[in-house]
C-alpha positions in Angstrom: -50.4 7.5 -34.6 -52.7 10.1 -32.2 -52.3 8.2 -28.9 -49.7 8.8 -26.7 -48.0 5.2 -26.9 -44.8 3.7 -25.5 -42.6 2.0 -28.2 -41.3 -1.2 -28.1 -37.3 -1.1 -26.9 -37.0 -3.7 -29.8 -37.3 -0.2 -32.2 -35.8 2.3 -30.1 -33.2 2.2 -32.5 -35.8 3.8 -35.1 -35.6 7.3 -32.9 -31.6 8.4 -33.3 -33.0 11.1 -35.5 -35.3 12.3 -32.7 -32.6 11.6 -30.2 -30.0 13.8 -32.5 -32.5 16.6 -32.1 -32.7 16.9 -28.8 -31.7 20.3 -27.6 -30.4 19.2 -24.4 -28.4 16.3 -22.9 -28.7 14.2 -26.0 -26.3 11.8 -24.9 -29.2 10.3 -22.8 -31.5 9.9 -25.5 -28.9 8.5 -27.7 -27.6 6.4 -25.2 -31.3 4.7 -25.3 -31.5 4.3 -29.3 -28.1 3.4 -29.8 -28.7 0.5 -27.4 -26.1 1.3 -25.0 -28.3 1.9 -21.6 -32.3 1.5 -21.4 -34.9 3.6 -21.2 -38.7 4.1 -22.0 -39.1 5.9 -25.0 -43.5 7.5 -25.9 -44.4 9.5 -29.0 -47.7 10.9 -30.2 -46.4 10.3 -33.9 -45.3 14.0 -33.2 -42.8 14.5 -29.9 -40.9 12.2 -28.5 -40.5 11.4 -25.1 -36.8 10.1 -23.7 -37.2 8.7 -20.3 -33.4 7.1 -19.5 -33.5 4.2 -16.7 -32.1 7.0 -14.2 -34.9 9.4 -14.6 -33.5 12.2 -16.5 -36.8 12.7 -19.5 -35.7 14.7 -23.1 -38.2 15.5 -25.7 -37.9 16.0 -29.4 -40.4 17.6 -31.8 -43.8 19.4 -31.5 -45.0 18.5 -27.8 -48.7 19.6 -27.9 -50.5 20.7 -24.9 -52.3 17.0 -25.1 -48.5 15.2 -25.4 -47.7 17.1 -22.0 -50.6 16.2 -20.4 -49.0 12.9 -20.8 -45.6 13.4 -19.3 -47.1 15.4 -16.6 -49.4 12.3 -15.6 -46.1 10.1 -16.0 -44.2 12.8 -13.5 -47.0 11.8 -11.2 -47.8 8.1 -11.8 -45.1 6.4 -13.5 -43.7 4.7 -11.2 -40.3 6.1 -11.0 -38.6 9.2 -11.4 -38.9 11.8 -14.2 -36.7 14.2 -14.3 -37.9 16.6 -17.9 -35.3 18.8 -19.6 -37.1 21.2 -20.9 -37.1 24.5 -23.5 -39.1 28.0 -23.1 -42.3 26.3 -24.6 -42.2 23.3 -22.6 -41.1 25.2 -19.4 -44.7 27.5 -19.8 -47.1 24.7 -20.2 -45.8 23.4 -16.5 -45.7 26.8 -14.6 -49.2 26.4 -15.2 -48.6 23.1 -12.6 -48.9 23.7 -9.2 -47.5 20.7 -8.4 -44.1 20.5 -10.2 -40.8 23.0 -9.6 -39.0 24.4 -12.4 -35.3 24.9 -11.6 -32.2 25.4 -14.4 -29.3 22.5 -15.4 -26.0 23.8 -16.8 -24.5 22.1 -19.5 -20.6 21.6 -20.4 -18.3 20.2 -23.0 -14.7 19.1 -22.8 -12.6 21.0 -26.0 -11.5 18.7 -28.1 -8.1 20.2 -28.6 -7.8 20.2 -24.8 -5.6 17.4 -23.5 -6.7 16.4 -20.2 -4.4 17.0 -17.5 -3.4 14.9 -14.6 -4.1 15.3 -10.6 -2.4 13.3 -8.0 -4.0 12.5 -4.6 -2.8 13.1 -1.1 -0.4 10.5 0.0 -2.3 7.4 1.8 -4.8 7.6 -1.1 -4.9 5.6 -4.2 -6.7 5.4 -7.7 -7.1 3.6 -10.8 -10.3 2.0 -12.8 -12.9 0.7 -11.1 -13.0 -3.1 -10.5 -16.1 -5.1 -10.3 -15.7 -5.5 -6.6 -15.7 -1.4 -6.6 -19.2 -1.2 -8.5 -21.6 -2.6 -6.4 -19.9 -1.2 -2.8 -20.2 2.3 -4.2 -22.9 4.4 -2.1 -24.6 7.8 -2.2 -26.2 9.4 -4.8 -24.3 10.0 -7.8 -23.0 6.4 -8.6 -23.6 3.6 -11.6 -26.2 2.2 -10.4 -28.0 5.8 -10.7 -28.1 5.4 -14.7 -27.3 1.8 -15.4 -29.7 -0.8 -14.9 -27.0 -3.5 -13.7 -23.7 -3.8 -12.7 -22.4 -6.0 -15.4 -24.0 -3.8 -17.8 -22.0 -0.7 -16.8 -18.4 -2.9 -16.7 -19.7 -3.5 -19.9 -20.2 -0.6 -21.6 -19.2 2.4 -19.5 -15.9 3.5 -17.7 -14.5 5.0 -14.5 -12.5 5.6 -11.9 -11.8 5.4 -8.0 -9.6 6.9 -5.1 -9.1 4.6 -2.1 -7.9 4.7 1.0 -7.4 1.6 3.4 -8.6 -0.3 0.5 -12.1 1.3 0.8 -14.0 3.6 -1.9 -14.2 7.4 -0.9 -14.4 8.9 -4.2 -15.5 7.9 -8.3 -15.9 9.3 -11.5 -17.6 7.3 -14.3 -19.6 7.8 -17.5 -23.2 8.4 -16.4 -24.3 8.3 -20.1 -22.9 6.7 -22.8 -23.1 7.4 -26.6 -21.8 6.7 -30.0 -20.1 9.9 -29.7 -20.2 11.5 -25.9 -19.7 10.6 -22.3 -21.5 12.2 -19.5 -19.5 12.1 -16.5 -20.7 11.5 -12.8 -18.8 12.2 -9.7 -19.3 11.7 -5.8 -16.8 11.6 -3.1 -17.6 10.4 0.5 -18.5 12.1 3.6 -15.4 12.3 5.6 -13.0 13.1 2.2 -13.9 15.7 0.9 -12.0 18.8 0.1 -9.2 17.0 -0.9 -8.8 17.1 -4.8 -10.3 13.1 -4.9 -13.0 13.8 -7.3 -10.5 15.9 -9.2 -8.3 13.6 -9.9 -11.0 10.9 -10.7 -12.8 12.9 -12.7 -9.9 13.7 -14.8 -8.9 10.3 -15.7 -11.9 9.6 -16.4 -12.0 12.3 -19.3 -8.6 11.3 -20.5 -10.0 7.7 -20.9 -13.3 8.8 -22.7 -10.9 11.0 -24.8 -8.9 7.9 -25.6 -11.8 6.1 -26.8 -12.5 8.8 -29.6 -15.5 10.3 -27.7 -16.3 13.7 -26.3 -16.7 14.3 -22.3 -19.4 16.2 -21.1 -20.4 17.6 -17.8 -23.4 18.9 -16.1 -25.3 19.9 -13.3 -27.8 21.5 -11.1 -27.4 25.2 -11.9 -27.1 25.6 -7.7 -24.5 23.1 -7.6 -21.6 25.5 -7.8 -19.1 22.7 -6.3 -19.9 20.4 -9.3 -19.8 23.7 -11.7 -16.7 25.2 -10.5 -14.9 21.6 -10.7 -16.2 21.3 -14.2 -14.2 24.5 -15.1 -11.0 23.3 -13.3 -10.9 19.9 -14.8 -11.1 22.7 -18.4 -15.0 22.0 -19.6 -16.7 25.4 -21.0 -20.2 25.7 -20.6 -22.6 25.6 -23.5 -25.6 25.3 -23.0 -29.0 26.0 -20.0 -31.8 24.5 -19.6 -35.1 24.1 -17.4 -36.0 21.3 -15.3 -39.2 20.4 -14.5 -40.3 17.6 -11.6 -42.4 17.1 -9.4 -42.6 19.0 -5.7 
C-alpha cells in the first residue's frame, strides 16, 4: 500500500498493534480497534493515523513528510476536527505550517496500588451515576457526547458520574475513552458551581468505579489548564508523560 487510504471500520480491529504503539493517549486509538468508540483510522502501509470520533488524532509508525502532508490537508479539510498528538519529529514537520499552533498536553495515571478516596459535596447537593435522563441534558464542553457518537452508546459502554442540585446537572465526571485496559476521564462543572469540590467528588467516583472494573484511570489535559492539572494531583494521579499538539489556527 503507497497511498494514503482510510481503512474500512470493519478491520480496525487489524491495528491494536499500531494502537499499542502509540506513544501518547493510546487509550484513544485502542478504544477505536478494540471496537469500543469509533473513529477513522488512514495508513500509508507505513504510519497510522488514529482519528477518534471526538477529534483527538494519534499516529503510530514511520510518518513520512508525504503521510503528513496528508494529515495536514485532513486538519484543513476533513470535515471535522483534528486534534494530532504529536512527538519531536512530527512536531518539526508542522512548525514548518503557518497555519497550525503547536501547544503541549500533560499526561497522568492513577497508581494502581492507590485506593481512590472519597469526597463529599456541600449540603443541598447530590451525586450518584449518571442516568439516561442525565446524558443527553448535559451541556458545555467537556461532556459524552464530546467522544461518543451516541447516547446509548456511551450508557453502553462507558461510565460516570453527576452532582445535582434542585434535581438539575451542575457537575460530571465520565470515561471520555474507553479501553480493554484504561479509562480516560472527563470532567466539567457548570457556571454558577464552581469552586465547590463538585468535580472533585465526581471525578473520584468515577476512578473508584473504573478501578472496580479492573481498568486503569487516566487523566489529561491542556498543559495551561492548571485547574484540570492541579485536580488531577488531588484526586492522586502522577504525571507521566508530555506531548505536542498540533491543530489548526
Amino acid at each position: 500500500m503507497s497511498n494514503f487510504e482510510k481503512a474500512d471500520p470493519k478491520e480496525h480491529h487489524k491495528y491494536i498493534a499500531q494502537a499499542k504503539a502509540v506513544p501518547y493517549g493510546r487509550v484513544y486509538p485502542l478504544s477505536m480497534t478494540e471496537g469500543e468508540q469509533t473513529g477513522d483510522i488512514f495508513t500509508d502501509g507505513k504510519a497510522v493515523l488514529f482519528w477518534h470520533y471526538c477529534g483527538f488524532g494519534c499516529i503510530s509508525g514511520e510518518a513520512e513528510s508525504a503521510f503528513l502532508d496528508n494529515v495536514h490537508r485532513l486538519m484543513k479539510e476533513g470535515g471535522r476536527r483534528l486534534v494530532i498528538f504529536a512527538d519531536d519529529r512530527t512536531a518539526a514537520y508542522f512548525e514548518g505550517c503557518e497555519d497550525t499552533v503547536t501547544e503541549k498536553r500533560l499526561f497522568f495515571e492513577y497508581p494502581e496500588d492507590r485506593q481512590a478516596e472519597q469526597h463529599p459535596v456541600p449540603d443541598g447537593y447530590e451525586i450518584g451515576p449518571l442516568t439516561p435522563w442525565q446524558v443527553p441534558r448535559l451541556t458545555g464542553r467537556i461532556v459524552p457526547a464530546f467522544s461518543w457518537e451516541n447516547d446509548r452508546q456511551f450508557l453502553d459502554g462507558g461510565t460516570g458520574f453527576c452532582v445535582t442540585y434542585q434535581g438539575k446537572p451542575c457537575a460530571w465526571a465520565f470515561s471520555a475513552a474507553v479501553s480493554k485496559d484504561e479509562v480516560d476521564i472527563g470532567v466539567e462543572t457548570a457556571d454558577g458551581h464552581r469552586q465547590k469540590g463538585l468535580a472533585c467528588a465526581a471525578a473520584a467516583m468515577t476512578a473508584a468505579a473504573v478501578k472496580e472494573h479492573g481498568k486503569k484511570p487516566v487523566w489529561a489535559c491542556h498543559a495551561q489548564n492548571h485547574a484540570s492539572a492541579a485536580l488531577a494531583q488531588k484526586l492522586g494521579f502522577v504525571k507521566t508523560a508530555e506531548c505536542f499538539v498540533i491543530h489548526i489556527a
